[in-house]
N, C-alpha and C positions, 0 to 999 in steps of 0.2 A: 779460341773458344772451344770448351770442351762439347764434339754435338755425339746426339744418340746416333745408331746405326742403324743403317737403312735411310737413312734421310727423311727422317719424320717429320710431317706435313705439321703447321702449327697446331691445328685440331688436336692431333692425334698429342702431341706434347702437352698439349691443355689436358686432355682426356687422363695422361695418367701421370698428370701432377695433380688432379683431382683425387685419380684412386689413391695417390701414397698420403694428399692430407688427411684420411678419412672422411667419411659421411657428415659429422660434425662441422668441420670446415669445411668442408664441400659444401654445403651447404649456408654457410654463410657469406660466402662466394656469388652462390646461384641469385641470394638476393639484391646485388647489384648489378646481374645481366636482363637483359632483353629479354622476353621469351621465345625470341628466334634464337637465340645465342643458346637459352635452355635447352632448349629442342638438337640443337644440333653437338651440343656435347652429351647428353644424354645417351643422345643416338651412338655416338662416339665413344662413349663409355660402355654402352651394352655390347656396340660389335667389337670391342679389343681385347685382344686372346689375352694368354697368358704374360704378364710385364715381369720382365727379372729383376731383380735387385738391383742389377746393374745399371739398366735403364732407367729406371727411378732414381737412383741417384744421379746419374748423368741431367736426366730434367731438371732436379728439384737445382743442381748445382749452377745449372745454364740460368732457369729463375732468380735465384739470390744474387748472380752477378748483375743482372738486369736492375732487379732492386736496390742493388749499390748504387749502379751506372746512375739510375733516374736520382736516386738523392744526392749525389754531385752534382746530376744536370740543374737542381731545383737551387742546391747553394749556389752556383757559381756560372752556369750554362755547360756547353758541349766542351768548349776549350776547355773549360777546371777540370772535369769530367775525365777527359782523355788525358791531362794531365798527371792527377792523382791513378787512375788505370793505370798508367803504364807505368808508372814508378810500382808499382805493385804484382800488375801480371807479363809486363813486356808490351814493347810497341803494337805487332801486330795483334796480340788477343783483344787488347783496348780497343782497338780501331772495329774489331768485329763486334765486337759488346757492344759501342757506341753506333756504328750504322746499322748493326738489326734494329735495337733502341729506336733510333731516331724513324725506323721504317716504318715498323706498326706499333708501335707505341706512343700516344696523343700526347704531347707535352703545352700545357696550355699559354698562350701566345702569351709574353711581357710576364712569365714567372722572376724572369731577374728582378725586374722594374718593381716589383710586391716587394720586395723585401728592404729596399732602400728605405729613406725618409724623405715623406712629404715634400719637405721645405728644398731637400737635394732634385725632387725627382721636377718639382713648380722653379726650377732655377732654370731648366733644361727647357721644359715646354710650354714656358709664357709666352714667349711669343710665335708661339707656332699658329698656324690656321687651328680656326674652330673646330674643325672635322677632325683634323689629326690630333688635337687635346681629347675630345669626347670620345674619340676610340680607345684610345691609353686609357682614360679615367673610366670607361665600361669591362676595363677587365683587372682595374685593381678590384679591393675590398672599400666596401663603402666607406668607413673612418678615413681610410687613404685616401677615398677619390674627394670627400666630403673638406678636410683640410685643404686639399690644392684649389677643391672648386671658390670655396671661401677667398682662398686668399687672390685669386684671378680678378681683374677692371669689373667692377659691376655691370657695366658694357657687354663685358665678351660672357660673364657666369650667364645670364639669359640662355644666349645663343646656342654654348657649349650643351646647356640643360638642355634644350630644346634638340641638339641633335644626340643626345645618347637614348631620346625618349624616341624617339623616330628610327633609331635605329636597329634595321636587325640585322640580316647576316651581311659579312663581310667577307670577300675573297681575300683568298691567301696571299694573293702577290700584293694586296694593298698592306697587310699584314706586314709586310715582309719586307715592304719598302721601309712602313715606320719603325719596327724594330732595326734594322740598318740605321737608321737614324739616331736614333735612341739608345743601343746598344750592338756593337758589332759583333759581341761575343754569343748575342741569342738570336741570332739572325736564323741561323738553323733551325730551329725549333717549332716554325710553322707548321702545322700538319699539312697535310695533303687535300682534307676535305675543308669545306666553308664551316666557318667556327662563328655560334651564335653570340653574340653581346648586345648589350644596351637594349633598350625597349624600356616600357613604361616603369617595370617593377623595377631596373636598373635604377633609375633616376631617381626613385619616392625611397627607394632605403639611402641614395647620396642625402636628398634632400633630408629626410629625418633625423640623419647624422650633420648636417650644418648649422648655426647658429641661424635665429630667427633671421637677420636683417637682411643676410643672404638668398636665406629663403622665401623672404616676402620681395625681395629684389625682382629674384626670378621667375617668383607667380605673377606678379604684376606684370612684368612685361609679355608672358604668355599671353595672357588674358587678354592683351590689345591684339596680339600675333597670331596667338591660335587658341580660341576661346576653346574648343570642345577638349582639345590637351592639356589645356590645363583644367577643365573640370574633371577629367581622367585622371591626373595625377591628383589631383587633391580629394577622390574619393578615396584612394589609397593611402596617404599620405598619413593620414593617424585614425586607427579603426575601433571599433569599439572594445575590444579586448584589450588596448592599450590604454585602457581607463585606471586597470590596476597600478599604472605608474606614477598616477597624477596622487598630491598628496592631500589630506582630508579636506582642508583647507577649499581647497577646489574640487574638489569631487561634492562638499556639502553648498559649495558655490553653482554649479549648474544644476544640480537636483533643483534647484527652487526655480530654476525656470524655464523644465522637462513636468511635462502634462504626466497624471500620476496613468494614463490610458495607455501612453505611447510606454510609459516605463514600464509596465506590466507587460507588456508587448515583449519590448525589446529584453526581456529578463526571462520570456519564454524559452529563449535560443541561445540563452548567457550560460557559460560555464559557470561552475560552483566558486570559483577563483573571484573570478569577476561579481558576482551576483552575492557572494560574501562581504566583500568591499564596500558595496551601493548597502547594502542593508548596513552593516556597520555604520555608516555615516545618515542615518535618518531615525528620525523618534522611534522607539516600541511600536507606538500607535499608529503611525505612519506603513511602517514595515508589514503589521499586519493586514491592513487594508490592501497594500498590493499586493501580499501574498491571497488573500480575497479574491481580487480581482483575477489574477493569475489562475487560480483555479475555477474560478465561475464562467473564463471563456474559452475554457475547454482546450481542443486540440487549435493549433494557430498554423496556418499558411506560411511556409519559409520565407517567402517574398514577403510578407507583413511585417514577422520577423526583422528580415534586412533594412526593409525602410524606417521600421523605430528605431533602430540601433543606429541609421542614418541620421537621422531627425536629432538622435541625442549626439551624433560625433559633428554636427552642424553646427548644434550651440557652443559648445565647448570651444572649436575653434575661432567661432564669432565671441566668446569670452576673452579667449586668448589675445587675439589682435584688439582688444579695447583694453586688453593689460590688467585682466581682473584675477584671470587665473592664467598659470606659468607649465607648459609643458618641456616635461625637462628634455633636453637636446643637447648635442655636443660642443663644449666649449660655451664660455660666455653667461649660463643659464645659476650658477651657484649663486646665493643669497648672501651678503655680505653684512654681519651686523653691526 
């Protein structure tokens, strides 16, 4: 690995691979750190004397290798990684690239396992424990974790949901064990620090992405199991802004039975998207009147706001389950003439 001279502290390599991207990138850089991370390369940047050419390019060179390194690691894990390196730079540079990489560089836990298919990755860990499925399926993407959770015993989908919504941090060695399991090739790849997954918003984007029967599977048995978790998650679960997805059909279906009070309300706090939509779907005369209303009660309380937009994301789902209006979801949900 080609390094600067002197033995340059990470900072300080950060610091003037900032100054050779210029100000422009630099600064699109800064808005994905911390503002301690701000603070301390700024600082870093102002005390660094003069950078030669030569060290800038020795940086910028040690970076792009690193950015090669991580997109091997992300196709294939550390073994592809070191693979494809050293057919290219030699045994030993590989081996440096790949252990700084994997030093302080955060590679996020089950990157192999994101990029398979579903139905490969649900052959593997059906019959694993509930704890070790919900940790796997809290660090895919939701359509990924949403296909495996559907097709799991309607039995074990409850439980699984139940622990990715409970779940939050995880130590590395439990990590570490199930990727060993899973995959021996990304075994390495665990960071060092506790990596967050699952919790409430994990679960309500699976859920949203499963077909209804799945998802009423798994609310029902909450609600026996842990009523306030699942009134948690199904606050989340479909919000008032996801109204623009519903088709007129249903949208001019729950208007008729949203109080025109509560709708004035909840259209005080509606984006233009949204509050285009609701009007589109109700008479001239209709429209006008709550725009009336709207303006006759002046400024409105954000909490008021929230509870009308509630009130009307209540009905809607109370529509749904009597099968009157159809919120589109993944798989299952298309209309067949």
């Amino acid at each position: 690995m080609v390094r600067t001279k002197g033995g340059l502290s990470g900072k300080e390599k950060a610091a003037i691979l900032l100054i050779a991207l210029g100000p422009e990138n630099s600064a699109k850089i800064f808005k994905h750190l911390t503002d301690e991370e701000i603070e301390e390369l700024t600082l870093e940047i102002a005390n660094m004397r003069k950078v030669t050419p030569e060290e800038k390019s020795k940086v910028i060179e040690e970076f792009y290798q690193i950015c090669v390194a991580q997109e091997y690691i992300s196709q294939g894990g550390i073994e592809y990684a070191k693979e494809v390196l050293e057919k290219a730079l030699g045994g030993q540079k590989a081996l440096d690239i790949v252990n700084r990489l994997t030093s302080y560089l955060q590679v996020r836990p089950f990157d192999f396992v994101r990029k398979a298919d579903p139905n490969q990755i649900l052959n593997f860990i059906q019959n694993e424990h509930p704890q070790t499925i919900s940790l796997i399926l809290a660090y895919l993407n939701p359509q990924q974790a949403a296909a495996i959770l559907s097709s799991l015993p309607p039995e074990k989908q409850a439980e699984v949901a139940k622990r990715i919504a409970i779940m939050d941090r995880t130590s590395p060695d439990v990590i570490k064990q199930v990727e060993k399991v899973l995959e021996k090739k990304i075994s390495s790849l665990v960071t060092h620090d506790y990596t967050s997954a699952g919790g409430i918003q994990s679960i309500v984007n699976i859920l949203n992405s499963v077909d209804r029967g799945t998802e009423k599977n798994i609310m029902e048995t909450l609600e026996v199991e842990d009523t306030e978790l699942a009134e948690e998650i199904k606050k989340r679960m479909f919000v008032f802004e996801d109204i623009i997805t519903l088709d007129n059909r249903s949208i001019q279906r729950f208007l008729r039975e949203v109080e025109n009070d509560v709708l004035a309300t909840a259209l005080k706090g509606a984006n233009e998207e949204v509050a285009g939509v609701i009007f589109s779907n109700m008479s001239k005369r209709l429209a006008e009147m709550i725009n009336e209303d709207m303006q006759f009660m002046g400024p409105v309380r954000l909490r008021d706001v929230e509870e009308a937009q509630q009130k009307i994301v209540n009905i809607i789902r109370k529509l749904e389950d009597a099968g009157e209006i159809v919120i589109s979801r993944g798989g299952g949900d298309e209309i067949i003439v």
